[in-house]
C-alpha positions in Angstrom: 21.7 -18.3 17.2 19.0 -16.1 18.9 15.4 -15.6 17.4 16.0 -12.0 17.8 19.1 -12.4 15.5 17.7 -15.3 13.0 14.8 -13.5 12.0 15.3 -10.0 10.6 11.1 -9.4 12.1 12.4 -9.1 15.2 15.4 -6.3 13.8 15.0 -2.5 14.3 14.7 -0.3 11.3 18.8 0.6 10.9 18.7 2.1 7.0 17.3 5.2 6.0 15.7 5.2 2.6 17.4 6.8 -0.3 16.2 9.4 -2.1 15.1 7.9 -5.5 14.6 11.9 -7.3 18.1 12.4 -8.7 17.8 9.3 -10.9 14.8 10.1 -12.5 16.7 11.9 -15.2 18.8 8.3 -15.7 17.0 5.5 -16.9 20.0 3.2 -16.1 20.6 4.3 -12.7 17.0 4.0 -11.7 16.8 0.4 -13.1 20.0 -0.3 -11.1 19.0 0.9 -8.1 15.3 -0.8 -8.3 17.7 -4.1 -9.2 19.3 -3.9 -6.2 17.4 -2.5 -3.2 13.7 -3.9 -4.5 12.3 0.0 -3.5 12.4 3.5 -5.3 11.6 6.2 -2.4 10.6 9.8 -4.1 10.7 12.9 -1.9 7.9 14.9 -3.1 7.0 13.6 -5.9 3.5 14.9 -5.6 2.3 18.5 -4.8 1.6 18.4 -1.2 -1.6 20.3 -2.2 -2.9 16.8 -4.0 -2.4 14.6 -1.2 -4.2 16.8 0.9 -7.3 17.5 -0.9 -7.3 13.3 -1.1 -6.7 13.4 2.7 -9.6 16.1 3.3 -12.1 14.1 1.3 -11.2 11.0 3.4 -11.6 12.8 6.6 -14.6 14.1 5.8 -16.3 10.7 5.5 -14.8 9.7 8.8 -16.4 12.7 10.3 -19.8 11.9 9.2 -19.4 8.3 10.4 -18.8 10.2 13.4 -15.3 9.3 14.2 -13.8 12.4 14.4 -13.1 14.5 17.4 -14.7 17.7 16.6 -12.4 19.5 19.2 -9.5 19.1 16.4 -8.9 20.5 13.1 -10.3 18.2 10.6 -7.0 17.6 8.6 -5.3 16.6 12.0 -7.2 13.1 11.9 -7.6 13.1 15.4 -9.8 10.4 16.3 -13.1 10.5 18.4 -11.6 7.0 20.7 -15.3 6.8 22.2 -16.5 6.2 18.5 -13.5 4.2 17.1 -13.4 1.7 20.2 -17.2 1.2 19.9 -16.1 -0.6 16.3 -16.1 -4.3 16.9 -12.8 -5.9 16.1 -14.0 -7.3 12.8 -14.9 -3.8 12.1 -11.5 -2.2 12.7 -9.9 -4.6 10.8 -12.4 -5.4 7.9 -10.4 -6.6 4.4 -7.2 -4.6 6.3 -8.3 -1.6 5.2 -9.0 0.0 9.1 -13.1 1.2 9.0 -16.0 -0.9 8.3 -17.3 -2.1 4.9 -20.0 0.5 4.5 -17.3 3.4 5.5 -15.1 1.8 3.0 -17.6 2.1 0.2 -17.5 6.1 0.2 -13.8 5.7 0.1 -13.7 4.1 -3.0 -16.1 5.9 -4.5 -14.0 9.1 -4.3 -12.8 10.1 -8.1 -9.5 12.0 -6.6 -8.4 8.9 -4.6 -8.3 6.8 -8.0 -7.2 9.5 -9.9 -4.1 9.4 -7.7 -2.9 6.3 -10.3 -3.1 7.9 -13.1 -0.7 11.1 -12.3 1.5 11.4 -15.7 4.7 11.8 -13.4 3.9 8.4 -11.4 3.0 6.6 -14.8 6.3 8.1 -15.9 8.3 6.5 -13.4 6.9 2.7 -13.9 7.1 3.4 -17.8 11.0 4.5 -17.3 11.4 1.8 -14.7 10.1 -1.1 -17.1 11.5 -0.1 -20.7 7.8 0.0 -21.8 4.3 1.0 -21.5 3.1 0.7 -17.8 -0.4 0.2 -16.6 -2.2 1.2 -13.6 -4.1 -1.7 -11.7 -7.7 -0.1 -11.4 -7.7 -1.9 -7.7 -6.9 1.0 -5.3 -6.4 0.4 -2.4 -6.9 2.3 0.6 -5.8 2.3 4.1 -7.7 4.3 7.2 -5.7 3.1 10.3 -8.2 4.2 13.2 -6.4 4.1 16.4 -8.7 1.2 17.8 -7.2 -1.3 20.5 -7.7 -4.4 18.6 -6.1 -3.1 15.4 -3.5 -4.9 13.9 -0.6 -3.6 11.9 0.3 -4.8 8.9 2.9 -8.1 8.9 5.9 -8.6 7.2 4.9 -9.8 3.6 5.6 -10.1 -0.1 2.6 -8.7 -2.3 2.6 -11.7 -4.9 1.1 -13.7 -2.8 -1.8 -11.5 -2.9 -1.8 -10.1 -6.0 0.1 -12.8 -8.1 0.3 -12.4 -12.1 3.1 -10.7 -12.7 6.3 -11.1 -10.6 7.2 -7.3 -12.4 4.3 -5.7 -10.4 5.3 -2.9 -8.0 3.1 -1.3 -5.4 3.3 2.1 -4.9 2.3 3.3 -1.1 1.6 6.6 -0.5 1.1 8.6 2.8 -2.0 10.4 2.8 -0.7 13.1 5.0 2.5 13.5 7.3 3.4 9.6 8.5 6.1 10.1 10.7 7.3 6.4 12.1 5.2 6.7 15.3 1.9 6.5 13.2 3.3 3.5 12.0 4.9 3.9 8.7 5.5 1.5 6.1 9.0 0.1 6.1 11.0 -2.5 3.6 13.6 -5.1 3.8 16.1 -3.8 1.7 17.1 -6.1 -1.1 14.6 -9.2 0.2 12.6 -9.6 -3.8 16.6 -11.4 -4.2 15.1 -14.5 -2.0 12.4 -14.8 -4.4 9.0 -16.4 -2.9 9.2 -17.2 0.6 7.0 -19.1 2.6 3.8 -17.8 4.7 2.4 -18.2 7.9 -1.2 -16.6 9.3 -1.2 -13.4 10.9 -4.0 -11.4 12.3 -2.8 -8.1 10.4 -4.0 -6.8 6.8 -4.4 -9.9 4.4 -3.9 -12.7 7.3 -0.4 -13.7 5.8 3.3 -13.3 7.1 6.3 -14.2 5.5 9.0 -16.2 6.9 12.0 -14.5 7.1 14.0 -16.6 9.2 17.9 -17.1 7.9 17.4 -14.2 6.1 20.4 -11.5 6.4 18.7 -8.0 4.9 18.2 -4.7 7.3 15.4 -2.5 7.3 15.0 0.5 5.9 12.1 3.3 6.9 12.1 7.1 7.4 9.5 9.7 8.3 7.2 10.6 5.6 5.6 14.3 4.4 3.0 14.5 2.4 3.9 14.2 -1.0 6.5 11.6 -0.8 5.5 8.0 -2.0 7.7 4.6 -1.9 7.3 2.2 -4.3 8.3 -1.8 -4.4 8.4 -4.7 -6.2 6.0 -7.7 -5.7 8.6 -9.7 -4.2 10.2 -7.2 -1.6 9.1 -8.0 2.0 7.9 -5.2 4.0 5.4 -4.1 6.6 3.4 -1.1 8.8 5.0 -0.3 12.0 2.6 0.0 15.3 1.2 3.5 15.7 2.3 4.7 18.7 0.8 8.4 18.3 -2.2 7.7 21.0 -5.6 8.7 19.2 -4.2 9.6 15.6 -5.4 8.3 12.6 -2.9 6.6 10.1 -4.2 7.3 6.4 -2.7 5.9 3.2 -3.4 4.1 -0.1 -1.5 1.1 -2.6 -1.2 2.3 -5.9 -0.3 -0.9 -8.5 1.6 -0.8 -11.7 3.2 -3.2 -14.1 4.3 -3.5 -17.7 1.3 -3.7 -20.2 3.0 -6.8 -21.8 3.1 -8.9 -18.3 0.0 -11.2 -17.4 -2.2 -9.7 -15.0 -3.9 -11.7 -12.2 -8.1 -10.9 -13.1 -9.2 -10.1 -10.1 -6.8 -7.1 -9.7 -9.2 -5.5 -12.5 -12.2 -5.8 -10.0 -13.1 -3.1 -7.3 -11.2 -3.5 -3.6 -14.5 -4.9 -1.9 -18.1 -6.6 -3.1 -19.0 -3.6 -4.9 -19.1 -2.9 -8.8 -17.2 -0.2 -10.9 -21.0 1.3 -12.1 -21.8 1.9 -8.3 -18.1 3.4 -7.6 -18.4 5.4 -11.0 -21.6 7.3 -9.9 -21.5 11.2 -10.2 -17.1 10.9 -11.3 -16.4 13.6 -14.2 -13.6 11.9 -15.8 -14.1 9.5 -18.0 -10.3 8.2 -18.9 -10.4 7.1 -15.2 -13.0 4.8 -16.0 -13.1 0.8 -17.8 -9.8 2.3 -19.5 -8.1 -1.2 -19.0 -11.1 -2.4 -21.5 -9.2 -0.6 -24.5 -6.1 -3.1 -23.5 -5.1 -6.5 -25.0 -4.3 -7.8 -21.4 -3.3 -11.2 -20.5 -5.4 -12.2 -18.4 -4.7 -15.5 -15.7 -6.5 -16.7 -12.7 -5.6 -16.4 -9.0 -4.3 -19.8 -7.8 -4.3 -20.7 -4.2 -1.8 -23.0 -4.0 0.8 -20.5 -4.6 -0.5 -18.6 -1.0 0.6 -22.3 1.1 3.0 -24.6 -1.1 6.2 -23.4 1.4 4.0 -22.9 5.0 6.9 -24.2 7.3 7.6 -22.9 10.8 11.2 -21.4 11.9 
């Protein structure tokens, strides 16, 4: 059998995603669906408004790092390339997250790009989803995909082997902005978390791990996202960022994390995304339900264990 046929990484995107909104009124439906295809996709579900004030705010710190080309509207995200290719390549591809750490800092220091989490319609979904009371992982995550030539994209992977404690954990990745596939999308292997854990290899892209996939017979499924829509997975669904291919465009985006408030939760997932603390993130931020509100919970707490990240390394 071929590589190109033995290993769905090497297979174009043939599925669409479905449209996740019509179930949201049916419990049962939406558990079934979730069951089977390891995604939810919601067209919409946020004002478009929302996601671009976030996107705005995150602009605007590129633009004072100087990484903006002036001659474009600011919402546009068109890249200064003289600035963005000055970035070393650690730079560019520090922690995955596309700008260096001290650009990064700013990022998570925004109070709307963490408030994005706590949404009562997104809370609503997991909550539906899970039969119980979901929680939001206070570890935001957020992506700003310069357009610099040593950038990597993000590899095929499962997020449990990051993120570990609960298997029942579902990221929720949100387009800041239009992502249409050229600016390199996120896509998923439909119905993959039914493999369970797979084994890893290194990769150069965002968290250095890529999972094997060989043998495996799943499609892909991706689509063109507005701003507003947001696709959510489970821990153990295998997905990945296409290549941007929209010369000097900026790709911006953020993981959202959720999970049932009953399920263990790995401790470092209550930490800030970088080596900063919440009391340096939490200067000058207005609401205070956004902040230590996993405190007030009895959660079970385990520790990250590394083994898990290499027991099945093999090679196709």
């Amino acid at each position: 059998m071929s590589q190109s046929l033995s290993n769905p990484d090497h297979k174009p995107v043939t599925r669409t995603f479905k449209d996740s909104t019509t179930l949201l009124q049916d419990a049962e439906a939406l558990r079934d669906r979730a069951q089977k295809d390891g995604y939810l996709f919601f067209k919409g579900l946020f004002p478009r408004e929302l996601i671009l004030e976030v996107r705005r705010q995150l602009l605007t710190i590129l633009d004072a790092n100087g990484l903006l080309d002036r001659s474009h509207p600011l919402l546009s995200g068109a890249a200064n390339q003289a600035a963005v290719d000055s970035l070393s390549e650690e730079e560019a591809n520090w922690n995955g997250v596309g700008v260096p750490l001290h650009i990064y800092k700013e990022v998570q220091r925004l109070e709307a790009f963490h408030g994005l989490a706590h949404e009562a319609k997104l809370l609503s979904i997991f909550t539906t989803l899970f039969g119980e009371r979901a929680i939001a992982h206070p570890r935001n995550i957020g992506r700003l995909m310069l357009p610099h030539k040593m950038a990597y994209p993000t590899p095929s992977h499962q997020d449990f082997i990051h993120i570990q404690g609960s298997y029942e954990t579902w990221t929720t990745w949100v387009p800041l902005g239009d992502v249409p596939r050229t600016l390199g999308g996120l896509t998923i292997l439909e119905g993959s978390h039914r493999a369970g854990l797979l084994g890893v290899t290194a990769n150069s892209g965002a968290g250095g791990l890529e999972s094997i996939l060989c043998g495996l017979g799943y499609e892909w499924a991706g689509g063109d996202y507005e701003a507003g829509d947001v696709i959510a997975f489970n821990s153990l669904t295998v997905h990945k960022a296409l290549r941007n291919q929209t010369p000097g465009r900026i790709r911006l985006s953020c993981d959202l994390r959720f999970q049932p408030a009953s399920e263990p939760i790995e401790a470092l997932s209550l930490l800030p995304h970088g080596p900063y603390t919440w009391d340096e993130l939490y200067m000058g931020w207005e609401r205070k339900d956004l902040q230590y509100y996993w405190t007030d919970e009895k959660l079970q707490q385990v520790s990250f264990d590394e083994s898990i990240r290499w027991q099945k390394d093999k090679i196709c």
